[in-house]
C-alpha positions in Angstrom: 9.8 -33.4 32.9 11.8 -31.3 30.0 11.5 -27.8 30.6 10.5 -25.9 27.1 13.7 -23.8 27.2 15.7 -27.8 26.6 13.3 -28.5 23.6 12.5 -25.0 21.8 12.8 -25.1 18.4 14.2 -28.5 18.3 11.8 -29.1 14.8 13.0 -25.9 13.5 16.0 -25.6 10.9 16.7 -21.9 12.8 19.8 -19.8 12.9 21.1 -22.0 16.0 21.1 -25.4 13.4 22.1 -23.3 10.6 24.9 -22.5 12.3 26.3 -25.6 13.2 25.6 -27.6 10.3 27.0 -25.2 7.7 30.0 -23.9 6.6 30.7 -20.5 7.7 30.7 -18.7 4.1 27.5 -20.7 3.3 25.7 -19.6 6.3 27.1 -16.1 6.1 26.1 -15.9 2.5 22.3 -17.3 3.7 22.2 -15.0 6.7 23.2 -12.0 4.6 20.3 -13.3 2.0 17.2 -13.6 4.2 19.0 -10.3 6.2 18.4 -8.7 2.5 22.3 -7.8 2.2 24.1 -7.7 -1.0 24.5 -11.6 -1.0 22.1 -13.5 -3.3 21.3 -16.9 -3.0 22.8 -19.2 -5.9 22.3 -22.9 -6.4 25.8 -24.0 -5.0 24.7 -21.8 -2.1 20.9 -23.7 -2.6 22.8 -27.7 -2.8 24.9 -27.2 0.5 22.1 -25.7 2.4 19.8 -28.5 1.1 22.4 -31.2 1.7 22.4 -29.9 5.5 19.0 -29.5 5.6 18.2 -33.7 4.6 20.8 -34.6 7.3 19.1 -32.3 9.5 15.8 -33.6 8.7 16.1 -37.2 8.5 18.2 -36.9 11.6 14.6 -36.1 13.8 12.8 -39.1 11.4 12.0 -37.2 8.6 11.5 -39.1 5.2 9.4 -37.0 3.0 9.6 -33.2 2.4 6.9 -30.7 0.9 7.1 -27.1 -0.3 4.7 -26.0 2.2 2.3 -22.5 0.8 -0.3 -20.5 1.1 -3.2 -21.0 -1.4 -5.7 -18.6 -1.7 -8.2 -21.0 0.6 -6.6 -19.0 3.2 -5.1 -22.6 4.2 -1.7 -24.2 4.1 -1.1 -26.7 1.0 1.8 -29.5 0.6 2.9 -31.9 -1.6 4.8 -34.8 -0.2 8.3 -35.6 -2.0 10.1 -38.8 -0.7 14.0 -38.5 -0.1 14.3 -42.0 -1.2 15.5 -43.0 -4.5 17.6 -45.5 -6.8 20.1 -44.6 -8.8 21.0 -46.4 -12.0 21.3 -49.9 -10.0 18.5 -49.8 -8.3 20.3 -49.0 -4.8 18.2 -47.3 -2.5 19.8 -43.3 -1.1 18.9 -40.2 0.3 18.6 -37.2 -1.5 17.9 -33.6 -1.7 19.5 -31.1 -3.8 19.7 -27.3 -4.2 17.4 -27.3 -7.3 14.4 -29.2 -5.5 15.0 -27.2 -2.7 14.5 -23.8 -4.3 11.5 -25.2 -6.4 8.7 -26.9 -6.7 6.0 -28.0 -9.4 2.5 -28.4 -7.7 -0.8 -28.8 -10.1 -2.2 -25.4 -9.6 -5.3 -26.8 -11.6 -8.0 -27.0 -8.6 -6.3 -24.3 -6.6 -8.1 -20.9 -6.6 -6.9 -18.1 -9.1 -9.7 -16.0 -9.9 -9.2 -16.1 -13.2 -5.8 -15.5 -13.4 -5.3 -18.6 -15.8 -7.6 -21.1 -17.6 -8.4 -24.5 -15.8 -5.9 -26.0 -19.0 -3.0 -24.6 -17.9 -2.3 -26.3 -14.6 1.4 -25.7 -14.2 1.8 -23.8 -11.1 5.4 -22.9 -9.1 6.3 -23.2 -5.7 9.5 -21.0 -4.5 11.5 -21.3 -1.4 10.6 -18.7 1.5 14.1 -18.8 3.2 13.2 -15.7 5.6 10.6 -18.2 7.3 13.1 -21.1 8.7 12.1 -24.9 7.6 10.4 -27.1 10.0 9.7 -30.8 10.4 6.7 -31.9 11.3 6.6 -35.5 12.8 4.0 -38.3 12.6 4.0 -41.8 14.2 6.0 -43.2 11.1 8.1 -40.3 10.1 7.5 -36.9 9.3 8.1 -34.3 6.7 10.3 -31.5 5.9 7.8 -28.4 5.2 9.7 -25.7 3.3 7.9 -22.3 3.7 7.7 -20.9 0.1 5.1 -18.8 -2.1 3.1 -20.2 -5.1 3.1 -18.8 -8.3 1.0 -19.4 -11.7 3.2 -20.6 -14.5 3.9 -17.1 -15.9 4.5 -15.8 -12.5 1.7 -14.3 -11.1 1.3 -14.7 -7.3 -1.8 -17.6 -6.2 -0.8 -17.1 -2.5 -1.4 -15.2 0.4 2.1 -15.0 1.4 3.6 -13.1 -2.1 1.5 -10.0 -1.7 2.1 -10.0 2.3 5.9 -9.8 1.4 5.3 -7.1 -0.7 3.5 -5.1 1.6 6.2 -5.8 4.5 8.6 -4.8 1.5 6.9 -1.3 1.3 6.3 0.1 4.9 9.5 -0.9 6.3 11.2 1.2 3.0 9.4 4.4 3.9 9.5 3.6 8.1 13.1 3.7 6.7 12.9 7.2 5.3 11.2 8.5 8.0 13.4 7.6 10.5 16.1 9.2 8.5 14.1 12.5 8.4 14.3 12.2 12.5 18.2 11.6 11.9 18.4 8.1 13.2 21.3 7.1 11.1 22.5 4.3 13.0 19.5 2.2 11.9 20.3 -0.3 9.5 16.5 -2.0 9.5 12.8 -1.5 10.2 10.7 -5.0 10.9 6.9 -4.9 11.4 6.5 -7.2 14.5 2.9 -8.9 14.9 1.0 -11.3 17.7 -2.2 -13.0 16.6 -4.3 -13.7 19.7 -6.0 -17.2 18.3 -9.7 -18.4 19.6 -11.7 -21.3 19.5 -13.9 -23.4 20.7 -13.4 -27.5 21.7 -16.3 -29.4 21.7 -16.7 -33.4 22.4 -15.3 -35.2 19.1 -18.2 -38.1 19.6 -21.0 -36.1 19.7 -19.4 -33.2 16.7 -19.1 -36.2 14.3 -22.8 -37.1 15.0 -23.5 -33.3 13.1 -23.4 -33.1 9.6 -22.9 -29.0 9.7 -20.3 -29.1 12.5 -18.4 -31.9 10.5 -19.1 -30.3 7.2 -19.1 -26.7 7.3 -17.5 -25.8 11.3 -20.7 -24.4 12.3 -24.2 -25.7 13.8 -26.8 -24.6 10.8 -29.8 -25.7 13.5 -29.9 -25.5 17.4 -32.2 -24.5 20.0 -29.8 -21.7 22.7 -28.8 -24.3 25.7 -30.6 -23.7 29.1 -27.2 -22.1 30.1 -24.9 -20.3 28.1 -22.8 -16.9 28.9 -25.4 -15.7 30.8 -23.5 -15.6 33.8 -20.5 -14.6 32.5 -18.7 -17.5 34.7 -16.5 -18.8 32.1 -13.8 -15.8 30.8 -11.2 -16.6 32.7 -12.1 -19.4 34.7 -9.9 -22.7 35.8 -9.3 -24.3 33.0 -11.0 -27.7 32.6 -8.8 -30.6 33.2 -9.0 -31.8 30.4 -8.8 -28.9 28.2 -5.8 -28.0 30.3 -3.8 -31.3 29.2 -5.2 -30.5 25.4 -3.6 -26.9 25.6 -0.6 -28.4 27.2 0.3 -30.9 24.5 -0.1 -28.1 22.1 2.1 -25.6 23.7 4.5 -28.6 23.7 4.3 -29.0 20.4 4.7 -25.4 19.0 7.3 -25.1 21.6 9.1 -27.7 19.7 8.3 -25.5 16.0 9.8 -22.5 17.7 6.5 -20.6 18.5 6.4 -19.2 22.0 2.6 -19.6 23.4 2.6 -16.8 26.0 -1.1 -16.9 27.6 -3.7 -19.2 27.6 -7.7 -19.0 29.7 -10.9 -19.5 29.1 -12.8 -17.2 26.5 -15.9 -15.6 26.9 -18.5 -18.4 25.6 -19.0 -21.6 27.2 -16.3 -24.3 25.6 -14.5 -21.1 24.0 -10.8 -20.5 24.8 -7.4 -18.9 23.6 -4.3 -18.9 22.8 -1.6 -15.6 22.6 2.1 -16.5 21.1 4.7 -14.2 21.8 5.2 -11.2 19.3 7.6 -12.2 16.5 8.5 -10.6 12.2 5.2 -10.5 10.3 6.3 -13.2 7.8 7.3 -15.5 10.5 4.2 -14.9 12.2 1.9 -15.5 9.4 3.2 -18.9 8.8 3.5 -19.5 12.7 -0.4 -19.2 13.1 -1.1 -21.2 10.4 1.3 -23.9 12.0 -0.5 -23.2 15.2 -3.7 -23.8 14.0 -3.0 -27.4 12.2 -1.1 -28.3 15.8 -4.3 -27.3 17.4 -6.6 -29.2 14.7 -4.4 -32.6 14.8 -4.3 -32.7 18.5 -7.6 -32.2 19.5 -9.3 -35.7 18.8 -6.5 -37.8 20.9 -8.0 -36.2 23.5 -11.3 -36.4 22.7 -12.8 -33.0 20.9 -12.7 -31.3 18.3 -11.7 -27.9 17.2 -14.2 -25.6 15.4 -12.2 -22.3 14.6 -15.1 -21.2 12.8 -16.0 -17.3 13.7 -19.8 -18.3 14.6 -20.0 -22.1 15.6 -22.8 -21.4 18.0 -26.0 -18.8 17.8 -27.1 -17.0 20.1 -23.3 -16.9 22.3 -19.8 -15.0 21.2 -18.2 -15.9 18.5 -14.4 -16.2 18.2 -11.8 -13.6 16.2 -8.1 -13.3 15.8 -7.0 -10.3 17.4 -4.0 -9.0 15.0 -1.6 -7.1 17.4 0.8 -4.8 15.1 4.1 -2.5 15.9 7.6 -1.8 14.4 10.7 -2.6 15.7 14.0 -1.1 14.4 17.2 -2.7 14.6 18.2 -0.9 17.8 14.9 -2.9 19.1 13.6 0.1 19.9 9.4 0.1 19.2 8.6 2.6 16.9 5.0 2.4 18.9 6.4 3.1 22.3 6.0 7.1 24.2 9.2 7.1 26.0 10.7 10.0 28.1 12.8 11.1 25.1 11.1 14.4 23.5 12.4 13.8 20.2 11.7 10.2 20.4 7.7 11.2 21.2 7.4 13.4 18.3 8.8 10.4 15.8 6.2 8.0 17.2 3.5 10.4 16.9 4.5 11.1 13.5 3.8 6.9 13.1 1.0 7.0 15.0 0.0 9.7 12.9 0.9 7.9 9.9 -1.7 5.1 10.4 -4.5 6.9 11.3 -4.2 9.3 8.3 -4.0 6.0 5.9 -7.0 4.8 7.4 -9.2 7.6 7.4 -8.4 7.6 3.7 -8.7 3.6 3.4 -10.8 2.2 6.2 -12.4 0.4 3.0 -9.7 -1.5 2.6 -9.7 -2.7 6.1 -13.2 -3.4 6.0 -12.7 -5.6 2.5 -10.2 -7.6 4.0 -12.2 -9.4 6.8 -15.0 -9.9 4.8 -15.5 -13.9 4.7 -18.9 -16.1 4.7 -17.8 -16.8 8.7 -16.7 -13.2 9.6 -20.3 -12.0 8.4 -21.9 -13.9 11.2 -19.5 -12.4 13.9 -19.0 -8.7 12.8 -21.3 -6.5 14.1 -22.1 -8.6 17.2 -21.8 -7.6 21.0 -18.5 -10.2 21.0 -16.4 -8.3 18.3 -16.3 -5.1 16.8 -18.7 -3.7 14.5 -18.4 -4.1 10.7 -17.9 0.0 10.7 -13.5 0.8 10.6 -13.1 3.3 13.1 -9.6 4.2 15.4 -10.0 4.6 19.5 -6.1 5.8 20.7 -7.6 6.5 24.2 -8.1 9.9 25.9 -4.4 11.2 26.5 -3.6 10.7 22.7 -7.1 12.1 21.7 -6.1 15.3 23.7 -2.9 15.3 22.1 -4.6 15.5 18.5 -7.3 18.3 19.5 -4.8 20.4 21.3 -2.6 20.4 18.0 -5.5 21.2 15.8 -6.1 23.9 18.4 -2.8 25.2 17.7 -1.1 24.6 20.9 -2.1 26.9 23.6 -0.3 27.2 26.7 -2.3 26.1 29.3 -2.3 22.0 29.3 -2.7 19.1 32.0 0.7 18.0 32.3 -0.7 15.2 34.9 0.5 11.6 33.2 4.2 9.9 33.7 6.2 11.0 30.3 6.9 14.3 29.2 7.1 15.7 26.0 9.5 17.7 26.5 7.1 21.2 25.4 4.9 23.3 26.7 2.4 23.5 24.3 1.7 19.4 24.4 0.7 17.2 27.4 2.5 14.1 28.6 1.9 11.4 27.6 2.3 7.9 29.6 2.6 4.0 28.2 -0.4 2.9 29.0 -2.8 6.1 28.5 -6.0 4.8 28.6 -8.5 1.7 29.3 -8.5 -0.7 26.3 -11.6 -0.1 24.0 -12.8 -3.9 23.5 -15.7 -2.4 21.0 -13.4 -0.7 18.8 -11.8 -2.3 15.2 -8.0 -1.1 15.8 -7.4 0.3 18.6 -4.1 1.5 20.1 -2.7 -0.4 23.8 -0.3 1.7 25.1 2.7 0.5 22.1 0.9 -1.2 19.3 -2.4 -1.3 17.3 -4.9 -4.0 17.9 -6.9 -5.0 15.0 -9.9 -7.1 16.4 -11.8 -7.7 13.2 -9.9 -10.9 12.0 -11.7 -13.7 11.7 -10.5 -16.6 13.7 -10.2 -18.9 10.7 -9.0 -16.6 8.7 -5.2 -16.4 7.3 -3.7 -13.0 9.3 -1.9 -12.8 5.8 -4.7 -10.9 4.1 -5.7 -8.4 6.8 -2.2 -7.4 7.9 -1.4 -7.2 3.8 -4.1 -4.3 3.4 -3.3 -2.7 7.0 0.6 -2.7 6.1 -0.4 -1.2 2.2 -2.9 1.9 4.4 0.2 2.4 6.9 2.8 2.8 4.4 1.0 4.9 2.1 0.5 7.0 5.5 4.1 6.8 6.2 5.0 7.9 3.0 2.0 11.1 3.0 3.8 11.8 5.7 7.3 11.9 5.0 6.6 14.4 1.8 4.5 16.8 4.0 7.8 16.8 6.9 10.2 17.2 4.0 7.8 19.8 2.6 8.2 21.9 5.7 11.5 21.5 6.7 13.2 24.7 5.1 11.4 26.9 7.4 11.3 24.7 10.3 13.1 21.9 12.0 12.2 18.2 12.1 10.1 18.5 15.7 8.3 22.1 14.4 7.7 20.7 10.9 5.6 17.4 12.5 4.3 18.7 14.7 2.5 21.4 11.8 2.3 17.9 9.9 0.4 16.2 12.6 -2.0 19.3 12.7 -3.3 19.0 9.6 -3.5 15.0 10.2 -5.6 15.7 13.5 -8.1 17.5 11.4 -8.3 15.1 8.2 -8.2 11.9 10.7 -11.2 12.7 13.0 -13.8 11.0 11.2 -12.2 7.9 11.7 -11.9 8.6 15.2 -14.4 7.5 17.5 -13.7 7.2 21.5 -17.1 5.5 22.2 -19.1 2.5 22.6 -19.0 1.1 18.9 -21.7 -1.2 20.2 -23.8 1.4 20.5 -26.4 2.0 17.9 -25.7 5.6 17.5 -22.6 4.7 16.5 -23.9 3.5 12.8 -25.8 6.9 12.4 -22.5 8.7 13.8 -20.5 6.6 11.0 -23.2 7.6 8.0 -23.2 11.4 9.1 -18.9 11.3 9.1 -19.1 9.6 5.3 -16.9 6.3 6.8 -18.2 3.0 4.4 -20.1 0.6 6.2 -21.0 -3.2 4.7 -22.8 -5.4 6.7 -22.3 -8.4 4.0 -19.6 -9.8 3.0 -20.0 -9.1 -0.8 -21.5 -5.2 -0.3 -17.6 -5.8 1.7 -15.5 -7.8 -1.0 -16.7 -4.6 -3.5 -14.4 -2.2 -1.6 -11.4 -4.0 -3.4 -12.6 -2.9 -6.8 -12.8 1.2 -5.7 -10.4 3.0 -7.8 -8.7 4.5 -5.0 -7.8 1.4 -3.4 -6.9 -0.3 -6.6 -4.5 2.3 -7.2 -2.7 2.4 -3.7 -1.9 -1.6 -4.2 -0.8 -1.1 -7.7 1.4 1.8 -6.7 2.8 0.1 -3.2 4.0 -3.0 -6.0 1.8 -5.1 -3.7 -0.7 -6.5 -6.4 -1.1 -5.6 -9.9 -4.6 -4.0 -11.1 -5.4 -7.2 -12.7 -4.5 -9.4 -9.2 -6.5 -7.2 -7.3 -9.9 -7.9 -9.3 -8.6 -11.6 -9.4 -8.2 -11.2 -5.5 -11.7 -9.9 -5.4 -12.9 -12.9 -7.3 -11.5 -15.5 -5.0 -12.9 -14.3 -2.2 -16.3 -13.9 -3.5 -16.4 -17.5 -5.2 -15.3 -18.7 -1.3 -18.3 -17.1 -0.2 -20.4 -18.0 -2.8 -19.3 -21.7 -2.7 -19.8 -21.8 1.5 -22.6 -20.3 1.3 -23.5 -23.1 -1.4 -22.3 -26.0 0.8 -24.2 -24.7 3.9 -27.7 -24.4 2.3 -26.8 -28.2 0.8 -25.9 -29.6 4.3 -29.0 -27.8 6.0 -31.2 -29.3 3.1 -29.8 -32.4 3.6 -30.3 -32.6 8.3 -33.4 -31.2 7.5 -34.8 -34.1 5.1 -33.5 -36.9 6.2 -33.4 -36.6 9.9 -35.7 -33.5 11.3 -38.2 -34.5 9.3 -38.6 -38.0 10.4 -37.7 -36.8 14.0 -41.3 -34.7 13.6 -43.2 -37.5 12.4 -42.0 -39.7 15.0 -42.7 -37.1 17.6 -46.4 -36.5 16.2 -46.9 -40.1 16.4 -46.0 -40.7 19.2 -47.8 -37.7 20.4 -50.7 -39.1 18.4 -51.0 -42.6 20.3 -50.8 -40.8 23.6 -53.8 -38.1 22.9 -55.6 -40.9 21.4 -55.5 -43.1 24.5 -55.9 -39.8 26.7 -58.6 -38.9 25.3 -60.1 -42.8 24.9 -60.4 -42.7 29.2 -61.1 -39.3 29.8 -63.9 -36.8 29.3 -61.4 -33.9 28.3 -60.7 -32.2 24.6 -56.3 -31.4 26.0 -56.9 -28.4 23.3 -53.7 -26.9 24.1 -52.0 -30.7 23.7 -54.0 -31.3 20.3 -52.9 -27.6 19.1 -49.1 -28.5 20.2 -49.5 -31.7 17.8 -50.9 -29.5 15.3 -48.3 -26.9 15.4 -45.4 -29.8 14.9 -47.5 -31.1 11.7 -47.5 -27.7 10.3 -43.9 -26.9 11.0 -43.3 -30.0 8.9 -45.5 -28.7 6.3 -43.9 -25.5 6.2 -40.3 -27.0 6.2 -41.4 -29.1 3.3 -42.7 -26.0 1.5 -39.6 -24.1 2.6 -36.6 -27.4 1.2 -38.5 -26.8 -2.3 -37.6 -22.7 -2.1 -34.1 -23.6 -1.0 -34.0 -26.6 -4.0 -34.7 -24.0 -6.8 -32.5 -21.0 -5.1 -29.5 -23.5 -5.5 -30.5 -24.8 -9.1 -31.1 -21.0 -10.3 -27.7 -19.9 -8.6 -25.9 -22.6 -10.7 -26.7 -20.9 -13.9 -26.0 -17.4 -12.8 -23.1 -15.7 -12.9 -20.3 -15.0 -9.2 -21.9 -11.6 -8.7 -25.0 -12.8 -9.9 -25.1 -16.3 -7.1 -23.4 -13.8 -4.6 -26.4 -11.6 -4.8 -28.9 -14.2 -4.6 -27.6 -15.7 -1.7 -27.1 -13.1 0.3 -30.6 -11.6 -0.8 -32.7 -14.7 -0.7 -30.4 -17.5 0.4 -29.5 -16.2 3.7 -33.0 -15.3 4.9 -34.5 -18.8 3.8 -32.0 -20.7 5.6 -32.8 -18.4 8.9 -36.3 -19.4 8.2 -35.8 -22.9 7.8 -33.8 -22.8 11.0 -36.4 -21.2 12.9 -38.9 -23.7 11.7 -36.4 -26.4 12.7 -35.5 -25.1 16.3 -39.0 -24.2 16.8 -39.8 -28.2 16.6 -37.0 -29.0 18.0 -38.2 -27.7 22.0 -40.7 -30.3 21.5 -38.9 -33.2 20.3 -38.0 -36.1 23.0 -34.4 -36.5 23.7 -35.0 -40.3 22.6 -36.0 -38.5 19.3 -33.6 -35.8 18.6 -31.7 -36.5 15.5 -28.6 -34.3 16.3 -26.4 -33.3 19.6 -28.3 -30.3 20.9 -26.5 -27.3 22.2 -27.2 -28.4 25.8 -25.0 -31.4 25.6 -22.3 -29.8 23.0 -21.6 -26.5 24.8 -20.3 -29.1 28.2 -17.0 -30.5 28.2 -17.9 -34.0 29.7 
């Protein structure tokens, strides 16, 4: 059997390939590109890396390749161009060139814009992403050449995910720059944000998830009775590994092994059939387009062995839903992490200066946060007892708590000096690596040398969350930069932070919160300290449109004012349009199979009381009230489809804001009283009967 180490990043057109198949001034020229040295790419540069690139590619069995972007869908988007051609005699050849390579023309016609052009004017550009390496992903008959690269309208404004993401990466690693030049750290040529994106999901049986119109259809049961057994007994987190989920997860890590993505951990999640995967931390680009790869791995595998991958953030009611935790840090190009307490006093002072940094940009922009994991599936999730509450609060543990109060106290001389690094001064404590438990309730918290953030949905892109988190931290970096520099003629660089992290100890503590978030105090807390707090995802989506934040992307040269309201846009029609879809698909299971599934039940129910009561002297009142109680759940539901019929028919002629209010006014509770109408009938329905896979045999791998 190959070891992974023989086979890594055999699919991947990486530094290693680039190397051997190009000519040293070519791949110096590249390397110096993506690096962002002085070296631009040109198109002779473009035809010889694209000649090498077709060898490369049809070398593994590649025949077609594909400009492979991010549309705002939040998925991954391709169109397939063949190698082969005729020239003017009709003779079939190969061929790629520099030009084709560097651009693309997809129809951006039916692709999301949010008004950012009218439905005439189609033309849309792709442009090659050469900081994320090419990959080739195989099929049965050949495979394609996938060319990371970002998607623009014809007149160049950004459609993707990935453009604005670049942007942000662009602006915090120019000011982590500055900062670290303030600390006198002049031997660092680069600053890289570095992120991990802990991917969950559940696998269910493919047979009996293609027998459910809302797991096919929208990722997520819209009707179902809670199984006998579920998390109650918290047997599962952690557990063996099923056999055949094992096999599944192994043929996946083989896979992404082969794409160059490094699968670190794998186990069992929380929730029956739930489980995870953790890649190895890697640049914030890369990693963007690495989970996105991971998750179409994961989606294609999954029915050769049998199931089917719902990455939806609430498949199931009643049990844990499933996130993305978005693990974030800088690296510098010593490869030191600008996240990590080390023994070095001056060192410790620059990484609470960071530290500080972040948690000043999100006491002033925790709205931002919030807005950016606002979807239709996120809604269900957020809030739970499974993942953090909707409220953006920081938890840094209790040694870098004391840290903060003792500055604001203004540093007295008497302080616990009991954990493993030192400062370095009296007047601070010591801090140690990993300084306190983790805080699984909180939205970011910090794990000893990098922030967590646990509000990503897990079908979400990471792109938009770690876009907004990177726009909050640089503005941070940069607040605090010009308060440093403000200070320094008086005092020197360790003095003039520490004053600087004074002030941010005071004007951060309401975004501070070492508690249980679950707890319901929490939310009255969180109204008394002024933090914003959405519980849907439009009251959410709103945030982007606040001056304040609308001004910090403009001024970061992330997104124009004009993108950010047609960010705002998108994200609201998704929801509207899901939410659309769903109360279609429920309509639909409803009428035409639990329905009947009620009137078969009564009748048969019917025939059975009849004969009962034909032989014996008894009224079975609690038997005749049961039959009863079916009959007027079906009247009800009938009642109920009608409501739903004319919400959908009334939210057609309205307006985004408009539909988006209506649904998640009136749409929302109708479809949870539908469902309870349908699950209610459903405890009474004979196996034989049942129209759909219940919970009880889903939530089992066979």
């Amino acid at each position: 059997m190959e070891r992974p180490t023989s086979y890594f990043g055999r699919h991947v057109f990486n530094e290693k390939v680039m190397r051997e198949r190009l000519p040293k001034n070519v791949f110096e020229q590249l390397t110096s590109a993506i690096n962002g040295g002085p070296h631009k790419l040109n198109i002779k540069i473009a035809d010889v890396v694209a000649a090498a690139m077709k060898e490369w590619a049809t070398s593994l069995g590649a025949t077609h390749y594909a400009h492979w972007f991010h549309p705002r869908t939040e998925l991954t988007a391709e169109k397939h161009m063949a190698f082969l051609s005729l020239d003017d005699k009709g003779a079939p050849l190969e061929a790629f060139t520099g030009s084709e390579l560097i651009q693309s023309e997809p129809d951006a016609s039916s692709l999301p814009s949010g008004g950012m052009r009218s439905t005439f004017e189609a033309r849309g550009y792709t442009a090659w992403d050469p900081t994320s390496p090419a990959f080739v992903m195989l099929t049965e008959k050949g495979g394609t050449l996938c060319i990371p690269s970002i998607f623009l309208s014809w007149d160049g404004t950004p459609l993707d995910m990935k453009m604005p993401l670049l942007k942000a990466i662009a602006a915090i690693e120019a000011r982590a720059m500055r900062l670290l030049r303030l600390f006198g750290n002049r031997g660092v040529h680069w600053v890289k944000v570095t992120v991990g994106a802990e991917q969950e999901f559940f696998l269910v049986e493919d047979s009996l998830a293609r027998k459910r119109h809302d797991l096919v259809l929208c990722g997520r049961t819209l009707l179902g009775c809670p199984p006998p057994k579920g998390q109650q007994l918290e047997d599962h987190y952690f557990g063996a590994i099923h056999p055949r989920v094992l096999t599944y997860m192994e043929d996946v890590e083989a896979e992404l092994h082969k794409l160059g993505i490094a699968i670190k951990t794998r186990h069992d999640e929380v929730a029956p059939c739930q489980f995870e995967f953790a890649p190895q931390f890697t640049e914030a680009n890369l990693a963007t387009d690495q989970n996105q790869l991971m998750m179409t791995v994961m989606k294609r595998i999954a029915p050769h062995h049998g199931f089917k991958l719902l990455l939806h953030e609430k498949p199931f009611a009643g049990i844990n839903g499933s996130g993305k935790h978005t693990n974030i840090s800088l690296m510098d190009s010593d490869g030191y992490n600008l996240l990590e307490p080390t023994n070095n006093q001056r060192k410790n002072v620059q990484f609470l200066a960071f530290l500080g940094a972040l948690i000043l940009g999100i006491s002033k922009y925790s709205s931002l946060l919030r807005a950016s994991v606002a979807s239709p599936g996120n809604m269900h999730r957020l809030g739970g007892f499974e993942a953090p509450p909707a409220i953006m609060s920081v938890y840094l543990g209790s040694t870098l708590t004391n840290v903060l109060e003792r500055l604001e106290e203004g540093f007295p001389e008497e302080i616990p000096t009991s954990e493993i690094i030192d400062l370095g001064l009296t007047k601070l404590p010591t801090l140690k690596k990993e300084n306190s438990d983790r805080n699984r309730t909180a939205p970011l918290a910090f794990t000893g040398n990098k922030f967590e953030f646990r509000a990503t949905g897990a079908s979400q892109s990471i792109a938009g969350p770690l876009t907004m988190l990177l726009a909050v931290w640089a503005w941070g970096i940069e607040e605090v930069s010009n308060r440093i520099e403000s200070r320094l003629g008086n005092s020197d660089i360790t003095d003039a932070t520490l004053d600087v992290l004074r002030d941010i100890a005071k004007e951060s503590a309401n975004v501070r919160f070492e508690g249980n978030c679950y707890d319901k105090t929490w939310h009255d807390e969180a109204v008394r300290r002024g933090l914003p707090i959405a519980t849907t995802t439009p009251d959410a989506l709103s945030y982007y449109l606040i001056p304040e934040n609308r001004a910090l992307l403009s001024s970061l040269s992330i997104m124009t004012d004009r993108e950010i309201v047609a960010y705002y846009e998108t994200r609201l029609e998704q929801y509207v349009k899901t939410l659309d879809v769903e109360m279609a698909v429920m309509e639909d299971m409803i009428r035409h199979a639990v329905l009947p599934s009620i009137s078969k039940q009564v009748a048969l129910e019917g025939k059975a009381f009849e004969r009962a009561t034909s032989i014996l002297d008894s009224n079975f009142e609690s038997w005749k009230g049961k039959i009863k109680s079916l009959c007027d759940i079906k009247e009800q539901l009938y009642y109920r489809l009608e409501q739903l019929r004319n919400l959908r028919n009334k939210i057609s002629n309205y307006s985004l804001e408009e539909s988006s209010s209506l649904i998640t006014n009136e749409g929302i509770s109708l479809m949870n009283e539908i469902r309870s109408l349908s699950d209610a009938a459903e405890l009474w329905i004979d196996d034989m009967i049942q129209p759909y896979p219940s919970y009880r045999d889903l939530l089992v791998i066979q």
